[in-house]
C-alpha positions in Angstrom: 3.9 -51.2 -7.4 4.7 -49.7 -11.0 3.6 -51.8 -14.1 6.4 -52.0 -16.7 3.3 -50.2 -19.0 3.2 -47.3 -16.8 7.0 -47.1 -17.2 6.6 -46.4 -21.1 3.3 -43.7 -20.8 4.3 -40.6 -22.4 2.3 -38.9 -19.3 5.3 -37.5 -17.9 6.9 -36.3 -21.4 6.3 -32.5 -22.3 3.3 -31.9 -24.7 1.7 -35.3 -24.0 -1.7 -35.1 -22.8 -1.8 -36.6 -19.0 -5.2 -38.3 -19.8 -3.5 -40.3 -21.8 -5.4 -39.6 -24.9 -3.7 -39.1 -28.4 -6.2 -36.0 -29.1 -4.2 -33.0 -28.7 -7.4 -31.1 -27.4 -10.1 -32.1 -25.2 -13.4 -32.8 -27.7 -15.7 -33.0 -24.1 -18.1 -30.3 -23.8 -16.6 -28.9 -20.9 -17.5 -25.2 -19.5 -14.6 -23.5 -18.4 -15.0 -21.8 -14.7 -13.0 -19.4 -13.6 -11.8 -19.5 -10.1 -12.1 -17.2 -7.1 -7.8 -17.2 -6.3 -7.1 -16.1 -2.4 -3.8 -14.6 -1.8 -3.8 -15.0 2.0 -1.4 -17.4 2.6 0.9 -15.5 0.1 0.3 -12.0 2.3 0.8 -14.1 5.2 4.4 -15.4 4.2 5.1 -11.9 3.3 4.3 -10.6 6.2 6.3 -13.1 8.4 9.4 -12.0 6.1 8.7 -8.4 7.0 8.7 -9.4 10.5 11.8 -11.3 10.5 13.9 -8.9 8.7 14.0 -10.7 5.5 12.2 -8.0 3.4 12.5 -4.4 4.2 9.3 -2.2 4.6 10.5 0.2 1.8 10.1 -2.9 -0.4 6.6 -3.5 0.4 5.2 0.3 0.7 5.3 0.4 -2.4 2.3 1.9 -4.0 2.0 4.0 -6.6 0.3 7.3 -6.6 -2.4 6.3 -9.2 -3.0 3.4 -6.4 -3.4 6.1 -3.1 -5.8 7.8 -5.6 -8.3 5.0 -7.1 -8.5 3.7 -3.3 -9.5 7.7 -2.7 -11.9 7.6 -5.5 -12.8 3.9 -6.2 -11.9 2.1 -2.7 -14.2 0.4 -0.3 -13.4 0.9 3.5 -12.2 -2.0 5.7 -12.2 -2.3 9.3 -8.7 -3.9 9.1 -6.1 -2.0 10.5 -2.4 -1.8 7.7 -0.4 -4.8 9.5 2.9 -2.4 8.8 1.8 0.8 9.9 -1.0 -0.1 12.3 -2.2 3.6 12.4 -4.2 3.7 8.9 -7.3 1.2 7.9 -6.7 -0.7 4.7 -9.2 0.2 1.4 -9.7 -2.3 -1.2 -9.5 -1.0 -4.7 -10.8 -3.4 -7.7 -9.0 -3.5 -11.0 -10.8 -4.9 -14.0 -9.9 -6.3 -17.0 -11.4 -8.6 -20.0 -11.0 -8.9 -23.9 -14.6 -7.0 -23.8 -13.6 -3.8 -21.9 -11.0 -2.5 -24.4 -10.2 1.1 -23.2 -11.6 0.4 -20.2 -9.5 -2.6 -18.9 -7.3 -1.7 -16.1 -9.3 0.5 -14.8 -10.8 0.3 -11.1 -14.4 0.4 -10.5 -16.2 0.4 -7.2 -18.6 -2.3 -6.1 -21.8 -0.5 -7.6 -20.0 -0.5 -10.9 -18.9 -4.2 -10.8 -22.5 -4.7 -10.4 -23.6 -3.1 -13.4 -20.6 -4.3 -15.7 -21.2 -8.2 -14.7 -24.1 -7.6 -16.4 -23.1 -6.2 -19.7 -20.0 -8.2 -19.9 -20.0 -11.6 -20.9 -16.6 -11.9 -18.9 -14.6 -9.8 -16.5 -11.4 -10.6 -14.3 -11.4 -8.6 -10.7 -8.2 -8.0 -9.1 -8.7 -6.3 -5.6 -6.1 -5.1 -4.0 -5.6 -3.7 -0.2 -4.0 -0.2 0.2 -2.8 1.6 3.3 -2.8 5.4 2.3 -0.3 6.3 5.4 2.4 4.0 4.8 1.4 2.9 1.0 1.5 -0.9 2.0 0.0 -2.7 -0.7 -0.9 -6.2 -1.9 -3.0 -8.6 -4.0 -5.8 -9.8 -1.8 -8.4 -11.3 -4.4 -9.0 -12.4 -8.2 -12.3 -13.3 -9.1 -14.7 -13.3 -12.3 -17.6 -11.6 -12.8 -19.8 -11.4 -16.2 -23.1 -13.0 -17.7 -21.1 -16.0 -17.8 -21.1 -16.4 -14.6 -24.8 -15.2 -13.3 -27.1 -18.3 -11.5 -29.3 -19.9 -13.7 -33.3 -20.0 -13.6 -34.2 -22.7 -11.2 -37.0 -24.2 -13.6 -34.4 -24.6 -16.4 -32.7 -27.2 -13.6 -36.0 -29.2 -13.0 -36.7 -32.1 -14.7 -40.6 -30.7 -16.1 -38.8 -28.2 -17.5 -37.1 -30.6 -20.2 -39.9 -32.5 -20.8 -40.9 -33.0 -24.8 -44.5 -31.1 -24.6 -44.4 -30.2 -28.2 -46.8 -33.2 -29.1 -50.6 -33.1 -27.7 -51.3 -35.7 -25.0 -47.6 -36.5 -24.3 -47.0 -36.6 -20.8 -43.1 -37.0 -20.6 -43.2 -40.1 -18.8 -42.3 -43.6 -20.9 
């Protein structure tokens, strides 16, 4: 049942803030994590509209030279076989990009270098993408982040000895 004060929240208005707070930013101390985005279920729906007629293959073997290339240069082998073709394996090729990487953003980078840049990057968006070099079937597979943002902490920072006040002599940390 809907209270006649939940009628009058200006939750559902445009610009209000749906925590129904009149700050128009969020003071909370709140780290922002970035998401590992799956496209499967999106490849999957366009592949059942290849299959039914719906989308032409012309409009889905689509991939640009500069694509065939970095998967020739940059791309990691699957065992997957193309699901238009059926006669090529797919490569994944990863795409970079991040405030940090200037020039370098949009560029694609093989695992080794992801490695190497997630440590001298404070943040880095991944875009893989699968590539059939027969047929040049290609689609978004996988975004992730990668960066010192996002490397495992120390376990002893996590413990609870490791917080404890030892800057006085003969303090134990306990009350």
């Amino acid at each position: 049942m809907i209270r006649e004060s939940d009628k009058s929240s200006k939750a559902g208005k445009p610009g209000a803030n749906p925590w129904g707070s009149s700050d128009s930013k969020y003071s909370g101390n709140v780290q922002s994590i970035s998401a590992d985005v799956d496209y499967s279920l999106q490849r999957q729906s366009l592949l059942r509209d290849v299959a039914f007629g719906r989308v032409g293959t012309h409009e889905v073997c689509d991939a640009s030279p500069y694509l065939i290339n970095a998967s020739r240069f940059h791309g990691e082998a699957t065992t997957r076989r193309c699901p238009i073709c059926r006669r090529e394996y797919l490569w994944l090729v990863h795409y970079i990009f991040g405030d940090e990487l200037r020039s370098s953003a949009g560029q694609a980078r093989s695992q080794a270098e992801l490695a190497m840049l997630a440590t001298s990057y404070r943040h880095i968006d991944v875009y893989v993408v699968e590539v059939c070099r027969g047929c040049s079937w290609n689609h978004l597979v996988r975004r992730f982040a990668v960066g010192r943002d996002y490397l495992a902490q120390p376990a002893a920072a996590s413990t609870p000895s490791a917080s404890r006040d030892t800057s006085r002599p003969g303090r134990t940390g306990t009350n």
